[in-house]
C-alpha positions as CSV (number, residue, x, y, z in Angstrom):
1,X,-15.3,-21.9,9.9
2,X,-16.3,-18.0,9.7
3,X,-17.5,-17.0,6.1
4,X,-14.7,-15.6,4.2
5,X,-14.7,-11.9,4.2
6,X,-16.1,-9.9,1.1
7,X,-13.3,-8.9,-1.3
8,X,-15.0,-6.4,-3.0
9,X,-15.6,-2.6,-2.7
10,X,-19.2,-2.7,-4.3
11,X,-17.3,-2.7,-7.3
12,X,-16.9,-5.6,-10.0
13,X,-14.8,-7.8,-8.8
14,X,-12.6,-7.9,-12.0
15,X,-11.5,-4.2,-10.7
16,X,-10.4,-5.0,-7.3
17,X,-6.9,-6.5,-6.6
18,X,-6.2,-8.6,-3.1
19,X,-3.2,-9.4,-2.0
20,X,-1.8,-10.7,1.0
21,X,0.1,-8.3,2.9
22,X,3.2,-10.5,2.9
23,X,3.4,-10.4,-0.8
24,X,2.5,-6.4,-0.2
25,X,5.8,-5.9,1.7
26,X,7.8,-8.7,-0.9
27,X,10.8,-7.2,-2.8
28,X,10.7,-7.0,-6.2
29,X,12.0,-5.4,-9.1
30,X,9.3,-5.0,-12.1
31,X,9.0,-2.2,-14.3
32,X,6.1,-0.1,-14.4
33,X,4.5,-2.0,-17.7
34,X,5.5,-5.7,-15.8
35,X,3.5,-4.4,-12.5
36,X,0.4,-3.3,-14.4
37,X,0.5,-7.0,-16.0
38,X,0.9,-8.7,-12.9
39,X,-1.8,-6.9,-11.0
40,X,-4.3,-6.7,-14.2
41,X,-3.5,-10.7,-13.8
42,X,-4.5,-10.8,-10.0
43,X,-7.7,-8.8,-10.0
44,X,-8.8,-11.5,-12.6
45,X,-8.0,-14.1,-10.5
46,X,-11.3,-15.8,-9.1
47,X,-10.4,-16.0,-5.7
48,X,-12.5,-18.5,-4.5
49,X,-10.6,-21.1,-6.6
50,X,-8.1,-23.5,-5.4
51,X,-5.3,-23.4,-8.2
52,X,-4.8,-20.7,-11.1
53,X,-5.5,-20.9,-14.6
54,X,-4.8,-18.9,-17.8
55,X,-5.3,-15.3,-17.4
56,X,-5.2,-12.5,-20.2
57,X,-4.3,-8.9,-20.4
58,X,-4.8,-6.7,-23.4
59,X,-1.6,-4.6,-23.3
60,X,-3.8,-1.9,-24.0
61,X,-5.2,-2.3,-21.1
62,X,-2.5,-1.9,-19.1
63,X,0.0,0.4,-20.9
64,X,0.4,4.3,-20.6
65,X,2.6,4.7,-23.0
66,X,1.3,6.8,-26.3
67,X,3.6,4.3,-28.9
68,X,1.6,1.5,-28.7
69,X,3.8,0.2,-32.0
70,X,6.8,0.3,-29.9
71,X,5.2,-1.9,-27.1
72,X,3.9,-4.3,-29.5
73,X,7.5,-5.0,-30.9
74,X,8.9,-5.3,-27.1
75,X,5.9,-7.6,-25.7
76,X,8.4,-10.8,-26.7
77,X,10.8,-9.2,-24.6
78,X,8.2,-8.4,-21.8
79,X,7.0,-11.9,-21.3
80,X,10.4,-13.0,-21.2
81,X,11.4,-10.7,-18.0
82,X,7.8,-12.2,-16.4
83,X,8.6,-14.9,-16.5
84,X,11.9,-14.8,-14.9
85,X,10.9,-12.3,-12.5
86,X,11.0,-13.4,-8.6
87,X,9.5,-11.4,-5.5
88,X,11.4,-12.3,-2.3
89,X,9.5,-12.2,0.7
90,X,10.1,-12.9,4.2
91,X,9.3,-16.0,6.1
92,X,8.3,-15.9,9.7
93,X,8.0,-18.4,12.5
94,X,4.7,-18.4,15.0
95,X,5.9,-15.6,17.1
96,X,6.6,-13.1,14.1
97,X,10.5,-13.9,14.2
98,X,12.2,-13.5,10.6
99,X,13.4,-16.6,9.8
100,X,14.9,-16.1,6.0
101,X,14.3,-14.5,3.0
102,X,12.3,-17.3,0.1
103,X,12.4,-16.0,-3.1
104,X,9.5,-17.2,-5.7
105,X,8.7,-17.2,-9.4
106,X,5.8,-15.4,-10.0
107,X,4.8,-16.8,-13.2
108,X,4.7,-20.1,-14.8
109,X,4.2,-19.9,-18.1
110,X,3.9,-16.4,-20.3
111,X,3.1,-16.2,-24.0
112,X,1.9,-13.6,-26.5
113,X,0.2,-14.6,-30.0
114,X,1.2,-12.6,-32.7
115,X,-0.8,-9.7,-33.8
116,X,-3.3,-10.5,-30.4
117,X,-1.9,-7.8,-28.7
118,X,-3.0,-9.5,-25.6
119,X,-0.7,-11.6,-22.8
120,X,-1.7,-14.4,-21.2
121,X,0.6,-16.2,-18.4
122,X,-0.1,-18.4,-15.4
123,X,0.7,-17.9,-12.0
124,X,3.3,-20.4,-10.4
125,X,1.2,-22.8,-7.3
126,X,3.8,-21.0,-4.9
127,X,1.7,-17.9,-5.5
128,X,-1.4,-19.4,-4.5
129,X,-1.4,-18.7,-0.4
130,X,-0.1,-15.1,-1.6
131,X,-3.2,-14.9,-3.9
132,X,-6.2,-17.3,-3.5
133,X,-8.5,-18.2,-0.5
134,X,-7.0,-15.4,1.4
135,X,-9.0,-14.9,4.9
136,X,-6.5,-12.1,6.8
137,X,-3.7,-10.4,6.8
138,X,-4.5,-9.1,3.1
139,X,-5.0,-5.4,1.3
140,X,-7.2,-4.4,-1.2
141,X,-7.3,-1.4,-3.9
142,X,-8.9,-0.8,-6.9
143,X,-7.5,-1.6,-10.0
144,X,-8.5,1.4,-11.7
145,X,-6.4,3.9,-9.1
146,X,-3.1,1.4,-9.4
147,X,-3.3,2.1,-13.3
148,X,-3.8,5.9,-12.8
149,X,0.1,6.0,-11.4
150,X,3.0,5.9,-13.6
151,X,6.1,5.5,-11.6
152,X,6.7,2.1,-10.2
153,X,7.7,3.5,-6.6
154,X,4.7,5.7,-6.9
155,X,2.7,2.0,-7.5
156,X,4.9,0.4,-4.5
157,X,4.4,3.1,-1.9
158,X,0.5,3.0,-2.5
159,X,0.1,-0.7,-1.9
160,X,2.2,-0.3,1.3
161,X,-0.1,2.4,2.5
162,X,-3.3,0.8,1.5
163,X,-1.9,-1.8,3.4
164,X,-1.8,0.3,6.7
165,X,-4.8,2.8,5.6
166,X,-7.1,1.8,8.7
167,X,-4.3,2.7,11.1
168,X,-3.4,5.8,9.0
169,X,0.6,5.5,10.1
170,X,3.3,3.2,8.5
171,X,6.6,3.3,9.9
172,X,9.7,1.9,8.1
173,X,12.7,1.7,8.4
174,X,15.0,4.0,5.3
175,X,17.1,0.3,5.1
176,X,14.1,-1.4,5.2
177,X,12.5,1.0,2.4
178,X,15.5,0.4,-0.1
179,X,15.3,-3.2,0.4
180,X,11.3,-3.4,-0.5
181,X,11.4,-0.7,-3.0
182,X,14.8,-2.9,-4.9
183,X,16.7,0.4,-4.6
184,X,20.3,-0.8,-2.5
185,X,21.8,0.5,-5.2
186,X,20.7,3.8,-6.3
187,X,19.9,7.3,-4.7
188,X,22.7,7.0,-2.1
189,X,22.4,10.2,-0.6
190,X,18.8,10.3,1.0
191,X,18.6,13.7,-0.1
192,X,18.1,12.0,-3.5
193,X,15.6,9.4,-2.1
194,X,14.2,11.5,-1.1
195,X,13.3,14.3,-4.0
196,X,13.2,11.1,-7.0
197,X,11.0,8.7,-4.8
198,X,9.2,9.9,-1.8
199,X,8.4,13.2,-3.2
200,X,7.5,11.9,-7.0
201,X,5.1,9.6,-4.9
202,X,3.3,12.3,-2.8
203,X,2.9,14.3,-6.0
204,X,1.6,11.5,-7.8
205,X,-1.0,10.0,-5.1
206,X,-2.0,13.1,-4.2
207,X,-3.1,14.4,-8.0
208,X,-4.3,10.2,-8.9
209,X,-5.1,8.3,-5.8
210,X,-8.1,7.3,-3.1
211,X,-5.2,8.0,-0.9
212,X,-2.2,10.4,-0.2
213,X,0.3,11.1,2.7
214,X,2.5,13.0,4.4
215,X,5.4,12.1,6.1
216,X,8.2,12.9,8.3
217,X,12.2,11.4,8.6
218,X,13.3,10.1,11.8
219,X,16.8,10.9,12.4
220,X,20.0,9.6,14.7
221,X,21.5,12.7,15.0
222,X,21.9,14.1,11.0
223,X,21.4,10.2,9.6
224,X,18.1,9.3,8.6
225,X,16.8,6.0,10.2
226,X,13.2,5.6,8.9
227,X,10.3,7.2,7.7
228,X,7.1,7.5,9.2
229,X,4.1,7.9,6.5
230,X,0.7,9.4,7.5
231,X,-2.1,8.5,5.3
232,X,-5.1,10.7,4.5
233,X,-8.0,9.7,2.2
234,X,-8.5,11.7,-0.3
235,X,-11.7,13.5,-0.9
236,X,-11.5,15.3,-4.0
237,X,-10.4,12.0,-6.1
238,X,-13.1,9.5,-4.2
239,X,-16.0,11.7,-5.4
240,X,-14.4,11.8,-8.9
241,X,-14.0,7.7,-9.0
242,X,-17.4,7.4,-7.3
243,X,-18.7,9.9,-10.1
244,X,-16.7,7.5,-12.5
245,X,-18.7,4.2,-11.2
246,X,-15.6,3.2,-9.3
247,X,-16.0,3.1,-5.2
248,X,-12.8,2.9,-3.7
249,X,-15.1,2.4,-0.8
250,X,-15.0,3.5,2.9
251,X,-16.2,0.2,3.9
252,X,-13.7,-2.4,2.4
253,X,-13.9,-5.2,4.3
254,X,-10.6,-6.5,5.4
255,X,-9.2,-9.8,6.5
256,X,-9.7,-10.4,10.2
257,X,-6.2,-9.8,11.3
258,X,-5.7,-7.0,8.8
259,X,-3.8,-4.1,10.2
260,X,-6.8,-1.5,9.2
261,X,-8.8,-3.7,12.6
262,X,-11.1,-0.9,15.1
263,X,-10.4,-0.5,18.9
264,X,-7.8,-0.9,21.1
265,X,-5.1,-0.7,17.5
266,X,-6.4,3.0,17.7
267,X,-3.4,5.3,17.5
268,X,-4.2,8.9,18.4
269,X,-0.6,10.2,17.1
270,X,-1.0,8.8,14.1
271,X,-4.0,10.1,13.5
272,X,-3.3,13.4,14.9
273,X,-0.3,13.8,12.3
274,X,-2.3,12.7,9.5
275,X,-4.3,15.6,9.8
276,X,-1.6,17.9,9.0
277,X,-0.4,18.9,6.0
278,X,3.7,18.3,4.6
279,X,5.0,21.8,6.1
280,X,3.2,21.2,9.3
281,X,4.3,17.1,9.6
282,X,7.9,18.8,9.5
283,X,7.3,21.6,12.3
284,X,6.6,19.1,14.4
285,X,9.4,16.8,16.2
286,X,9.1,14.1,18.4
287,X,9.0,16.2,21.3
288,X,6.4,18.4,20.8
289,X,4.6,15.2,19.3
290,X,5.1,13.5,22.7
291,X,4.3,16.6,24.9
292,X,0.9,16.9,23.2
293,X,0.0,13.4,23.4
294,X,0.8,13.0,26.9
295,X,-1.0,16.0,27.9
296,X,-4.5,15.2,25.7
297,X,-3.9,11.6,27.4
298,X,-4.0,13.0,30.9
299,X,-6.8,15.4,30.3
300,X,-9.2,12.3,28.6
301,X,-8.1,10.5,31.9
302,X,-9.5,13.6,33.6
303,X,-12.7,13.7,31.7
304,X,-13.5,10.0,31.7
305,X,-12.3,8.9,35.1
306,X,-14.9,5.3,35.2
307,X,-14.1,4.4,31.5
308,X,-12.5,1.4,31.2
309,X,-12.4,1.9,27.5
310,X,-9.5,2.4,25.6
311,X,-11.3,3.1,22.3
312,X,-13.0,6.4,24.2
313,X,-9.9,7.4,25.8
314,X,-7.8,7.4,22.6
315,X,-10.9,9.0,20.6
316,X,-11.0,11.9,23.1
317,X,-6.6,11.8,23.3
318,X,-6.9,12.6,19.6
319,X,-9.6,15.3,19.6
320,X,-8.0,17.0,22.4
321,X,-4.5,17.1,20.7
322,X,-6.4,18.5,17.6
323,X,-7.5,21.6,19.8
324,X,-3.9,22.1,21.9
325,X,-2.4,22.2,18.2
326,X,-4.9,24.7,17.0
327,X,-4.8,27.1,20.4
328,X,-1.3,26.6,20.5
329,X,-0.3,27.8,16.1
C-alpha cells in the first residue's frame, strides 16, 4: 500500500482542514458561526486515527462577531442546531452513476459548559470515510483563510474551488449550484443570484483569500444553465499569509485521484480564461473561445509534428491562445 499522501501545507497541521471532496460538494445549510465550528472541529481532527473523539473550539476562536455577550447567551442554541444539522451528499455506483441522495448527521454529541466559552462535540462514525484516513479524492485549505470570510456562500464557493484549483475551471450547473449552496428557495431571479451570491463571493475571495475567480454564465438562449468559474491564485494575499507564518502553499499534496492531478487533465481553455480578468471573461463567448482554441491547437500540431505528448501540445495550445488574444485586443 503507497504511503498516504502529506496533508499538510508546511503549516501546523491544526491549521489545515481535509475534506473529502464528496463531503466538499454535500448540501448543507449551516450558518456562518455553525461552519466555522465544524471546520475549526475538522482541522483538529488527527487524521491518522480510526474513530473520532472529543474535539473543542473556543467560540472565540471562531466567531467574527464584535458582541461576544450576545454569542455567549446563543451558544445553547448553537449546539442545539449542530447537532441536528445533516449534510446530504450523493452516493455513486463504480462507474460514477448517481445512485441517491444519503443524508448524515454530522455530529454526535454537542455540549457547552457554562461560563467555558468553549464547544466541544463529536463527530458521528458516518463522518469518518468523509474525514479520516483519507487517501484521494480530498481538498485541502488553510484554516486561517476559511475564517477570514464572513458570508457562508463566500465559505461554500471557496471549498468548491479549492476543490478544482489544480485544473483552474469548475463548471456547474445554476440547478446544481442552488442545490449545493441550500438556496432552492431564495434569489429566484438569477439576476439576484447573481449580485447577493456570486458577486458578494468574488468580492470577498478576492480582498481575503489564497484564491479568487472569475466566471462566466452559460446560457440556452436568455436562461442561464450553469456557471463556469475560473480560478486564479492570488498573489498579493499568499505573500501576506506567508509573511503571517501561514503557507497556503503551492505544493499541497493532493490525494492521488484528486482533480488538481498534472498531464493529460491539462485544459488549455481553462487556463486561458483564468488569466483574464471579470470584464474580459464576459467579452468572450463560446465562439470566439472555440475559434482560438482550435486555431492555437492546430498551430502546436504544426510546431511539434513528432510529439506524442499531450502535456506539450496543450502547454503550447495555451501559450499560443495567450498571444492570438493579445494581437488580436
Amino acid at each position: 500500500m503507497p504511503d498516504p499522501p502529506q496533508l499538510e501545507f508546511g503549516a501546523d497541521p491544526e491549521t489545515v482542514v481535509a475534506k473529502s471532496n464528496d463531503l466538499v460538494r454535500g448540501r448543507h445549510n449551516f450558518s456562518t458561526i455553525e461552519q466555522r465550528i465544524f471546520v475549526a472541529m475538522v482541522a483538529q481532527l488527527d487524521r491518522d486515527e480510526d474513530t473520532f473523539s472529543l474535539q473543542s473550539v473556543p467560540i472565540r476562536k471562531v466567531s467574527s462577531e464584535t458582541n461576544e455577550s450576545d454569542l455567549y447567551r446563543r451558544i445553547d442554541n448553537i449546539t442545539d442546531r449542530l447537532l441536528d444539522r445533516v449534510i446530504e451528499i450523493r452516493a455513486q455506483d463504480e462507474q460514477g452513476r448517481e445512485e441517491q441522495f444519503v443524508k448524515y448527521n454530522v455530529f454526535s454529541r454537542c455540549q457547552y459548559d457554562r461560563g467555558s466559552g468553549v464547544v466541544k462535540a463529536k463527530f458521528t462514525e458516518d463522518m469518518r470515510p468523509f474525514l479520516l484516513r483519507l487517501k484521494e479524492k480530498f481538498t485541502l485549505y488553510l484554516i486561517t483563510v476559511f475564517l477570514r470570510l464572513r458570508s457562508k456562500y463566500s465559505t461554500q464557493i471557496y471549498e468548491l474551488l479549492k476543490m478544482r484549483q489544480g485544473l483552474r475551471r469548475y463548471r456547474i450547473s445554476v440547478e446544481e449550484f442552488r442545490r449545493t449552496l441550500a438556496l432552492e428557495e431564495k434569489y429566484s431571479r438569477f439576476s439576484s443570484l447573481k449580485r447577493r451570491v456570486i458577486e458578494q463571493a468574488r468580492t470577498e475571495l478576492k480582498e481575503k483569500a489564497d484564491i479568487y475567480f472569475t466566471y462566466s454564465v452559460l446560457r440556452d438562449g436568455n436562461v442561464p444553465r450553469a456557471i463556469d468559474f475560473f480560478i486564479h491564485e492570488n498573489e498579493p494575499v499568499i505573500q501576506e499569509l506567508k509573511e503571517n507564518g501561514s503557507d497556503p502553499g503551492r505544493r499541497e499534496a493532493m490525494g492521488r485521484e484528486h482533480e488538481g492531478s498534472p498531464g493529460p487533465r491539462l485544459d488549455p481553455k481553462a487556463m486561458f480564461m483564468a488569466d483574464l480578468t471579470q470584464k474580459e471573461v464576459e467579452e468572450v463567448d463560446q465562439g470566439r473561445l472555440e475559434e482560438l482554441h482550435s486555431g492555437a491547437r492546430a498551430q502546436a500540431e504544426q510546431e511539434n509534428p513528432d510529439t506524442e505528448s499531450e502535456v506539450v501540445l496543450k502547454q503550447r495550445t495555451y501559450a499560443l491562445m495567450k498571444a492570438r488574444w493579445k494581437e488580436g485586443t
